[in-house]
FIGUMAR-556648 format. One record per residue (C-alpha): residue in three letters; x, y, z. Coordinates in steps of 0.05 Angstrom, whole numbers, plus 5000, padded with zeros to 4 digits. Layout:
<recs>
ALAXYZ/...
</recs>
This chain:
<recs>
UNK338575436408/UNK332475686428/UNK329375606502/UNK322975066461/UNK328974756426/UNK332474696503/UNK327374386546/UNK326273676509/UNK334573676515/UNK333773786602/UNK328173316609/UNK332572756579/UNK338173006620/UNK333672986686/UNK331072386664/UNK337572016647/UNK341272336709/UNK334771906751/UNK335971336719/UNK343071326726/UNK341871416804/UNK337970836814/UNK339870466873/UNK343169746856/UNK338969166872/UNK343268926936/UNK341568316973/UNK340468837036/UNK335669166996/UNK331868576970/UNK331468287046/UNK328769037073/UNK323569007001/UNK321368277020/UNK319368467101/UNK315369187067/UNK312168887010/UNK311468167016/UNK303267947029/UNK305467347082/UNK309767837120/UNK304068397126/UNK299467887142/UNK303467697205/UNK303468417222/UNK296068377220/UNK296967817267/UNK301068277319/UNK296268867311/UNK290668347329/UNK294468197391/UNK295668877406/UNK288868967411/UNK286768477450/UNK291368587503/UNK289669367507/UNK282368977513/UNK285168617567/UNK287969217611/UNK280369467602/UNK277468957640/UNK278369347708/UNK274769957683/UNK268270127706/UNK262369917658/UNK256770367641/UNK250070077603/UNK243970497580/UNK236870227576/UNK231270647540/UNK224670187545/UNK216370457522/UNK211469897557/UNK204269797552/UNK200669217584/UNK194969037633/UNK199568567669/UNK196368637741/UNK203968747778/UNK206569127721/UNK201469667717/UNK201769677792/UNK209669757783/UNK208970217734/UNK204370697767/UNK208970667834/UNK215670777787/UNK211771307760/UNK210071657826/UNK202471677819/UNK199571197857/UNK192371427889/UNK187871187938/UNK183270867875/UNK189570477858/UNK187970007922/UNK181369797901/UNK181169047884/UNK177369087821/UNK182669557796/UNK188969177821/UNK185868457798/UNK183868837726/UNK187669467713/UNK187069867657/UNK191569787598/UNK197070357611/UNK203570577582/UNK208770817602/UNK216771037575/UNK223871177613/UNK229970867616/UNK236370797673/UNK243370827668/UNK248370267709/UNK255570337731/UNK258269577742/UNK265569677772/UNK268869007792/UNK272169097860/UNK275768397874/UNK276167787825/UNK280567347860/UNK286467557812/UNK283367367746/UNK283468037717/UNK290468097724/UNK292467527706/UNK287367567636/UNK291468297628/UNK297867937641/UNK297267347585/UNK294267847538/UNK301168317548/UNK305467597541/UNK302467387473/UNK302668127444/UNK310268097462/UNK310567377433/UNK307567557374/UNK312268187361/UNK318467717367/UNK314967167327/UNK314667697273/UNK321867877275/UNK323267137272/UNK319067067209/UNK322467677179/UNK328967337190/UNK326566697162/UNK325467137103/UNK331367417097/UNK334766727104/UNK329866517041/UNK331767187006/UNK339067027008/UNK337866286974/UNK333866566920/UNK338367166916/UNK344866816902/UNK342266186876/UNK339266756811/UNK346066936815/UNK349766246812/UNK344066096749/UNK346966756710/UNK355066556721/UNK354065796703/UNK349566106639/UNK356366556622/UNK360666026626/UNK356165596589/UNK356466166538/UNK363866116530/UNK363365366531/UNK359565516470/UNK364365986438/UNK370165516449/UNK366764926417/UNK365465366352/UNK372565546356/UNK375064786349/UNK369564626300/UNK372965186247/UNK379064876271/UNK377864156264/UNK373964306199/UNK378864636172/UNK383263996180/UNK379163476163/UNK377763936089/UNK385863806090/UNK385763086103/UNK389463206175/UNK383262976213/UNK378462466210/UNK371262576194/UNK369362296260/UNK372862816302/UNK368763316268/UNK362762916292/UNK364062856353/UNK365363656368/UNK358363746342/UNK355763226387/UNK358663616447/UNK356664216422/UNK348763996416/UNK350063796490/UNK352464506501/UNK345564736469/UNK341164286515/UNK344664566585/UNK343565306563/UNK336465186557/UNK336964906623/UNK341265366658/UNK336465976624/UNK330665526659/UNK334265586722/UNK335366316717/UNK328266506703/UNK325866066764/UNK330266326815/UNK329067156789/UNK321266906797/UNK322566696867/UNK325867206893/UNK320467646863/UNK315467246903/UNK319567286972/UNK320668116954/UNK312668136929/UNK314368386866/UNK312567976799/UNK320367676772/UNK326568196794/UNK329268526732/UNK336368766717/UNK343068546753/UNK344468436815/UNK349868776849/UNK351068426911/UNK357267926895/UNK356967136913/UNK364367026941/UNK363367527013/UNK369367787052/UNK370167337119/UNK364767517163/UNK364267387234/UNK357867047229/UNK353766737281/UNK359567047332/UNK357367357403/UNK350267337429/UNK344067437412/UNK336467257418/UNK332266777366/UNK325367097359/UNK322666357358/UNK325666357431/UNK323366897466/UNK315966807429/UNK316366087466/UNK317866397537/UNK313166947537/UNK307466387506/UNK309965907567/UNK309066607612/UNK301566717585/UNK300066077589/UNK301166007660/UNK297466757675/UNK291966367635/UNK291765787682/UNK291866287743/UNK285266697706/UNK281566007687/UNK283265837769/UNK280166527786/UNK273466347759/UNK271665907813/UNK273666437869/UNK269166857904/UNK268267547862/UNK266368227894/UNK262968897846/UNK259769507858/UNK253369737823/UNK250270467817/UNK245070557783/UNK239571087761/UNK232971037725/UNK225771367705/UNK219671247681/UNK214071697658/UNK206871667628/UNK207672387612/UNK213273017614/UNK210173147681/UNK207972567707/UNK214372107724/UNK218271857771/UNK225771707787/UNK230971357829/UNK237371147838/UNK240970557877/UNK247170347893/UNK250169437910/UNK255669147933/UNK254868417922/UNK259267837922/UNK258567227872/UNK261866627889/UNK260665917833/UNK261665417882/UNK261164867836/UNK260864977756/UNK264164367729/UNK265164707662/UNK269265237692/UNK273664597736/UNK273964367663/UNK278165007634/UNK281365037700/UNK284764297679/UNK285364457606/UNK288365177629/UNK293864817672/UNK294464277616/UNK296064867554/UNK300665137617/UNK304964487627/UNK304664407546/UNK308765107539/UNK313564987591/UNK316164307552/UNK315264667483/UNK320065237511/UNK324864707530/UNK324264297463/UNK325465067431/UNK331965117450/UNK334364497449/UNK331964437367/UNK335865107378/UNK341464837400/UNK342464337342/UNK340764787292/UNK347165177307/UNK351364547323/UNK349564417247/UNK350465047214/UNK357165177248/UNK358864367211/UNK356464677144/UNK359565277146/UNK367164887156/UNK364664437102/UNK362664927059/UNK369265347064/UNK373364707059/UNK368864496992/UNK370765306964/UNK378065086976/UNK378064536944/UNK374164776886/UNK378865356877/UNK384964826869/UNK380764306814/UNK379364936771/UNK386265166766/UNK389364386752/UNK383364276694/UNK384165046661/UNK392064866662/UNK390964136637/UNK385064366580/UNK391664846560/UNK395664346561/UNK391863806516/UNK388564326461/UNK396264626451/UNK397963886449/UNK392063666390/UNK393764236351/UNK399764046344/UNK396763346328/UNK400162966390/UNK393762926420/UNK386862606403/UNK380763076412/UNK377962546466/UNK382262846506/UNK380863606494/UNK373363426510/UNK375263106573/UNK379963716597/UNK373164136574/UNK368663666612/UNK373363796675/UNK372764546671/UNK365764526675/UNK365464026735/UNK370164446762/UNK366865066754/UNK359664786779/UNK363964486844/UNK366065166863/UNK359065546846/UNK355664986897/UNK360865146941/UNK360865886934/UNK352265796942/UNK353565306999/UNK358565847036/UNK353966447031/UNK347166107055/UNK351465687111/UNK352666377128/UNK345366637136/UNK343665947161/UNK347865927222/UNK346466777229/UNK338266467233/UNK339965967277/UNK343466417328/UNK339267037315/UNK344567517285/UNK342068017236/UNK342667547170/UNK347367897108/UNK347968507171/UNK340268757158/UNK336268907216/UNK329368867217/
</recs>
């Protein structure tokens, strides 16, 4: 075999050997896809990076300002040229005569000056403004992790409810195959003149039943692949899915740990009340220091330049619009404190409820498990039974009709364990299906 003949042959085999190590499409991997690639998640991080910001602006509000001025004038303005000429440095003797101070001569003049502003004592309000801004960062970095969890929580519905879709459209499948089978069978019969016309009727009547739940079990599946592809933020999730519905006993919701939803709520309560200390501040005496340098010329040569340097204090002594965010400030304050407190106490029942489902959910599985073996033993039973001709087909059909209720009771209760599971792992803050963030 020559080496052209060869390389088609290791491209396939580099190819196929990719392929083949494709990682399955987990439920831990769809949660970690949904908080990299979903558009609502990535927005919220937007959100956080905003927030970042603005606190860093925040922490900036101590530093020292500096502001440039570049300014060209011209004017006959009596004081200005006057100004102008002393900025300038050449004032003359002539400059005192009244005719020219009352009706100077048009001049011009350019220069500029540089400030420093540097804030010395605001009666706390900086602080407290770089305080809140550090509070709702932090609260909107655990507001995130709560939304990723919420997604997760979605992930897991959509994941397993795909999944519960796929095993009711198998077993629909075989409900199918098993109908055929008795039609041969009770065709066969009826040719012999064992079996009534009407029992051959009546199969085909269940089996156009059978027909009208695949199509809606194969509507089912394509809806819940599409939504998991919109909670992942991929278009509808192709090819099988690996993680299985019935999960070893977990330990979920066990030990402690923090709800993102609850520690946003404290630090907005803590901002909050650092924002009701800054709005407060406003109406306190403020102290800054100002340097300051500047120039003006007419010419290169002819100009002049000085410098100065303030300390002043500024004190609002009444400003009803800053009393007014004062009392709205305190207002928001007393509004996150009882918002905190509603928090966990919605908290609180969320896990006194999920703790109820999961018990309900197991004992449903249980029971579920039982019903399915009694109707698979009693179809047996009754089809061994009507082909033997002891038994009418009625009651074959309502063995068959058992099996499926049977087998839909334990998929809901399978469905109901698993979510119960990520429910009451969202409600107490645990990593949901063990993925952290």
């Amino acid at each position: 075999m020559t080496i052209k003949m060869l390389q088609p042959l290791i491209l396939l085999l580099v190819a196929g050997s990719g392929l083949g190590a494709e990682e399955p499409f987990t439920v831990s991997r769809a949660i970690q896809k949904a908080w990299t690639d979903q558009a609502g998640l990535r927005a919220g991080q937007a959100m956080v990076d905003s927030r970042q910001a603005e606190a860093e602006g925040y922490r900036d509000l101590r530093l020292p300002t500096l502001t440039l001025n570049a300014q060209a004038v011209r004017t006959d303005e009596p004081m200005m040229a006057f100004g102008m000429k002393l900025n300038e440095a050449r004032i003359g003797m002539a400059d005192f005569n009244p005719l020219s101070l009352n009706h100077p001569n048009p001049i011009g003049a350019y220069g500029g000056s540089a400030v420093v502003q540097q804030p010395l004592y605001t009666g706390g309000r900086l602080t407290a403004a770089r305080r809140a801004g550090d509070f709702m960062f932090q609260a909107e970095q655990a507001s995130q992790e709560r939304r990723k969890q919420e997604t997760a929580q979605m992930v897991v519905e959509a994941y397993f409810g795909a999944q519960v879709a796929e095993q009711a459209l198998k077993w629909v499948e075989d409900t199918r195959s098993w109908i055929q089978g008795m039609e041969d069978f009770v065709g066969a019969r009826v040719q012999q003149g064992l079996m009534l016309e009407s029992e051959l009727q009546r199969l085909k009547a269940f089996h156009a039943q059978a027909d009208a739940q695949k199509a809606d079990v194969v509507k089912q599946v394509r809806s819940a692949r599409s939504g998991l592809g919109l909670l992942t933020g991929t278009g509808p999730v192709e090819g099988s899915l690996a993680t299985p519905l019935e999960a070893a006993l977990s330990s979920a919701g066990q030990g402690k740990a923090l709800r993102g939803d609850l520690v946003a709520a404290d630090l907005q309560a803590k901002a909050a009340s650092e924002g009701a200390k800054a709005a407060k501040g406003n109406l306190i005496p403020e102290v800054g220091l100002e340097l300051g340098a500047g120039t003006l010329h007419q010419s290169w040569s002819e100009k002049g330049n000085w410098t100065w340097a303030a300390v002043g204090m500024k004190w609002k002594v009444f400003s009803a619009p800053d009393q007014a965010r004062a009392r709205a400030a305190q207002a928001q304050e007393r509004a996150a404190a009882d918002m905190r407190t509603f928090k966990q106490q919605q908290a609180e029942h969320e896990v006194r409820v999920a703790r109820e489902a999961v018990l309900a959910a197991e004992a449903k599985c249980a029971a579920a498990k039982d019903s399915l073996a009694a109707a698979e033993e009693s179809k047996r039973l009754r089809e061994a039974r009507h082909r033997a001709g002891l038994a009418p087909l009625i009651e074959v059909l309502d063995a068959e009709a058992a099996v499926q209720g049977a087998r839909t009771l334990i998929l809901q209760g399978l469905y109901e364990l698993r979510v119960s599971r990520a429910s009451l792992d969202l409600a107490t803050g645990h990593p949901i299906e063990g993925v952290n963030p």
